[in-house]
C-alpha positions, 0 to 999 in steps of 0.5 A, a space after each residue: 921149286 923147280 919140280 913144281 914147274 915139271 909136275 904141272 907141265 905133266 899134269 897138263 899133258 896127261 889130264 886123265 892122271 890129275 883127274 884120277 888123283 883128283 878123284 882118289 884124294 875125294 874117296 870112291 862113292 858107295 851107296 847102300 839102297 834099301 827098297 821095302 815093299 812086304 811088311 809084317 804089320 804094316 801095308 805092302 808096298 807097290 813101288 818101293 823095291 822099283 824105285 830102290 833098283 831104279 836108284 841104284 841103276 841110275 847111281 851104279 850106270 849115270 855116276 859111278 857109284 858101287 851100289 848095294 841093292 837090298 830089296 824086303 830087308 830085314 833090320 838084321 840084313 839092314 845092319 849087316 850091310 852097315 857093318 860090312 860098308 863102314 869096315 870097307 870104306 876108307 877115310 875119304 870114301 863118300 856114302 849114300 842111303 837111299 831107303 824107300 819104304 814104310 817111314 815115320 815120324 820119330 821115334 820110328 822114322 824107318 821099318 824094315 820088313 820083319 820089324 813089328 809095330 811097337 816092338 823096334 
């Protein structure tokens, strides 16, 4: 047990690599951010792509997080990320969702642009 002893007196002097490990062991955070303002069937939208760079400002500058920005998505554009995300994520990667847009209750919950009313 004595390289027990080693290993932590050399994680204490140098911190920057236990955190990196740390860090690896928890996964990289990943977002996928969805702002919807122009629809088919539905009323624009003012503030919805706004507020979807803004998230994904916040979480790429504040956070660290490798953010995908899709602004008047399409449900096609929507599932083609999804696709791409879970071939690149990694066991331990962490990910967020952030869709602002027209919403509902189920069986609806979300629409993307080019979604008609009934036909999802």
């Amino acid at each position: 047990m004595w390289w027990v002893r080693q290993i932590a007196v050399i994680l204490c002097l140098t911190p920057g690599i236990a955190l990196a490990a740390e860090k690896d062991a928890f996964g990289r955070y990943h977002a996928l951010v969805i702002g919807n303002n122009a629809y088919i069937d539905l009323p624009k939208l003012k503030s919805a792509a706004g507020d979807a760079k803004a998230v994904a400002k916040i979480l790429t500058a504040d956070y660290g997080f490798k953010s995908q920005l899709l602004i008047d998505a399409s449900r096609t554009d929507i599932i083609d990320a999804l696709a791409a995300l879970r071939a690149r994520l990694k066991v331990n990667d962490n990910l967020l969702i952030y869709f602002a847009g027209h919403g509902g209750l189920p069986p609806e919950n979300w629409s993307s642009p080019d979604v008609r009313i009934g036909l999802a």
